[in-house]
N, C-alpha and C positions, 0 to 999 in steps of 0.2 A: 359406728353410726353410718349408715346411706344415705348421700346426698344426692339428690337426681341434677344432672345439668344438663339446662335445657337451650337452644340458643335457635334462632331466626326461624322465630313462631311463622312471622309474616303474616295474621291475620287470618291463619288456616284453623278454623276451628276443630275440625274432626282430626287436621292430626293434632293437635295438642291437647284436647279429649282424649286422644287413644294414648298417648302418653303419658297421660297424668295418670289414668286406670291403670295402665301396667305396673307406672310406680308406687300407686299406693296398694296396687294387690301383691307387690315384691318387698314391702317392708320399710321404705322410703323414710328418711326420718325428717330432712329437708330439703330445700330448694334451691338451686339458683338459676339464674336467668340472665343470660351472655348476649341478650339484644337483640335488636330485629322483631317487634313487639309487630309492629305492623308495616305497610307496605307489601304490594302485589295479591292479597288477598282478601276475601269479600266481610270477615268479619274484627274487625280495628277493632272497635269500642267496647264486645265480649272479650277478645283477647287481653284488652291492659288491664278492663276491669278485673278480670282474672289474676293476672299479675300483679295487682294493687292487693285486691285480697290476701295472697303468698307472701308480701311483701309487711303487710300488716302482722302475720304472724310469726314473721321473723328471716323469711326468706331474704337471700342476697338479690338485686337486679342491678345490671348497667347499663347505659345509654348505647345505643345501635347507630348508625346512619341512618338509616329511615326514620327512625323515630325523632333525630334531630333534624330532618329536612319536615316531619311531621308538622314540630313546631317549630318552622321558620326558621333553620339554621341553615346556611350554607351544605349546600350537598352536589355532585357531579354524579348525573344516576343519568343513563339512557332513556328510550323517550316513553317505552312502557312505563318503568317503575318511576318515571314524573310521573305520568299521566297518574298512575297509582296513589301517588300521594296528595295531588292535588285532589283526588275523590276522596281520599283519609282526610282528607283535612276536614272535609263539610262534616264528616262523620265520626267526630269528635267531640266531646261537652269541654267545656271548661277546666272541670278537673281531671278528665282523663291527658288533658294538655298540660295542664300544671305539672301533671303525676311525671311524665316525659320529661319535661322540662327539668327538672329536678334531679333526676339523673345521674348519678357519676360514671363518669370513664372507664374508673376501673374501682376494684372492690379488693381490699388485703385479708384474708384469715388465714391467721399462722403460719404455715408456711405453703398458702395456696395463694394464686394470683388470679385474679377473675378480671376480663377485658372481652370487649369485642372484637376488635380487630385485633389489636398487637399491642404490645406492651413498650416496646420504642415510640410509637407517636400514634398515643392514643388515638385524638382529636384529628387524624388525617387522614385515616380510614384503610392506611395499604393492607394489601394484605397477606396471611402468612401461606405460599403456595408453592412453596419449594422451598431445598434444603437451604439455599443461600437469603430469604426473607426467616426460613427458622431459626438460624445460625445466629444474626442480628439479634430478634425476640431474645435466643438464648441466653445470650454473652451480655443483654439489659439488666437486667433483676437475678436476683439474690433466690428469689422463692426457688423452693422446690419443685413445683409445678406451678407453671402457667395453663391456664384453661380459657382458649378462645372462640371463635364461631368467624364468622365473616363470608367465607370463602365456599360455604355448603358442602363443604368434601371433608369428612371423614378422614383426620390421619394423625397420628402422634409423630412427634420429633425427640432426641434427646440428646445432650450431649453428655461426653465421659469425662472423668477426673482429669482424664490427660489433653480436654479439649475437644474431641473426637469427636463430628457429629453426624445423626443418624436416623432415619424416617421408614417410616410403613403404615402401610394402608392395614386398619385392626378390621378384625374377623368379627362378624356378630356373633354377642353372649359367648366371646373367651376371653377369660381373664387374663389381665395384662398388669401383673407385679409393676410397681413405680419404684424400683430399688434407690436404696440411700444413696448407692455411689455414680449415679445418673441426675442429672437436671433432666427437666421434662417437660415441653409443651405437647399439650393435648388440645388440638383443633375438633369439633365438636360435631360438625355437622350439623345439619339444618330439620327441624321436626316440619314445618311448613311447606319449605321446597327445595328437599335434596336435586344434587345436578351431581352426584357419583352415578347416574346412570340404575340407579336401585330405588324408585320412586317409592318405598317401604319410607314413615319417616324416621329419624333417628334421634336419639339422646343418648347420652353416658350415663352410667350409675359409679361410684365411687364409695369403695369399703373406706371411712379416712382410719381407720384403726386397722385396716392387714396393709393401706396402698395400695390399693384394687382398684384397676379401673376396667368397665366392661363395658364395650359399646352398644347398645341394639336399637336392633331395627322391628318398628311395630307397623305392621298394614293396617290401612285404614281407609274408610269412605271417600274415594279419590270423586267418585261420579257424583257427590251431594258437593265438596270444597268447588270442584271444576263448574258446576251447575251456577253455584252461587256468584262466580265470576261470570260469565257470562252475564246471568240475570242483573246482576250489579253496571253493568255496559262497562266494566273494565276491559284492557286490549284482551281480545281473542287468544293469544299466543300464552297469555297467564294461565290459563286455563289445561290447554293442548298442554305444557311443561311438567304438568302435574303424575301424567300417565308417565312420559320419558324419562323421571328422574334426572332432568336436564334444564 
């Protein structure tokens, strides 16, 4: 089976349009969704409803930061992505807030771990961005793989039977074995606003029957997402981020 994982949409319509066509013209079988539904982007309320619908048919989602500073949970964000949320907020129904609210932290299947930030303190939002915050995540849980988002960079970790740990930045569309004798966190990367400097957005796809994981990278309508920030009077600098992959 192919599961696409997807994480920190951020309210970018076109790239997670161009994400979802790729994965269901690649064979897709499910979904999950590693948070960051919205915030710093012009469309909130297509994006959750989207993910509400995935979610209806079976798909995994977790709670992001933005999405809990969305509905009124404590959050420490910079004065852009306030400002962002305080315009998500007006541009929210009821039940796209429920939907949010409702939320969990993290999500368990088999032996995959689904969280947004990190798997040591869900609810706190650090995040995993080098080998000594991976090490941490690592040496928490049990699963086989951890699958996270947060940090918009693109990178796997893993440690070895003997303890060993180990990180690299993966290559678009090559396969990358999750071997038995390895633990494994997979940081996801951001489909709405990559900051690896490769403004393409990104997702994982996941063979769970070979352990396959493959990261890629999809171009997409940067001048229609950037457009609608602006026209939305969100900060100017939301917008400019989009072309730098930064």
């Amino acid at each position: 089976m192919r599961i696409a994982l997807i994480s920190d949409i951020h309210a970018n319509r076109e790239a997670f349009e161009a994400c979802l066509e790729h994965a269901q013209r690649n064979g897709v079988d499910e979904y999950v969704f590693l948070g960051d539904y919205v915030g710093y982007g012009a469309d909130p309320g297509w994006v959750v409803d989207s993910v509400m619908a995935y979610v209806e048919r079976g798909a995994v989602a977790v709670l992001g930061n933005h999405d809990a500073a969305a509905v009124g949970q404590n959050a420490d964000m910079n004065e852009d992505a306030a400002a962002a949320i305080e315009w998500t907020k007006t541009k929210l129904t009821a039940e796209q807030s429920k939907f949010l609210s409702e939320l969990p932290l993290t999500a368990r299947r088999g032996d995959y771990l689904y969280v947004h930030a990190n798997p040591v303190a869900p609810a706190e939002w650090g995040y995993v961005a080098d080998l000594y915050s991976a090490s941490r995540s690592l040496v928490s849980t049990q699963a086989h793989v951890t699958f996270c988002g947060h940090t918009h960079v693109p990178t796997l970790f893993h440690m070895s039977i003997t303890g060993k740990f180990a990180g690299f930045d993966p290559i678009d569309r090559v396969e990358i074995p999750l071997t038995a004798r390895r633990r494994w966190l997979a940081v996801i990367g951001s489909v709405g606003q990559p900051r690896d400097h490769n403004p393409a957005a990104c997702y994982a796809m996941l063979d769970d029957a070979q352990d396959v994981l493959t990261y890629i990278r999809v171009p997409y309508d940067i001048d229609t997402a950037a457009n609608k920030i602006r026209d939305a009077g969100l900060p100017i600098g939301l917008s400019y981020r989009l072309y730098q992959g930064y």
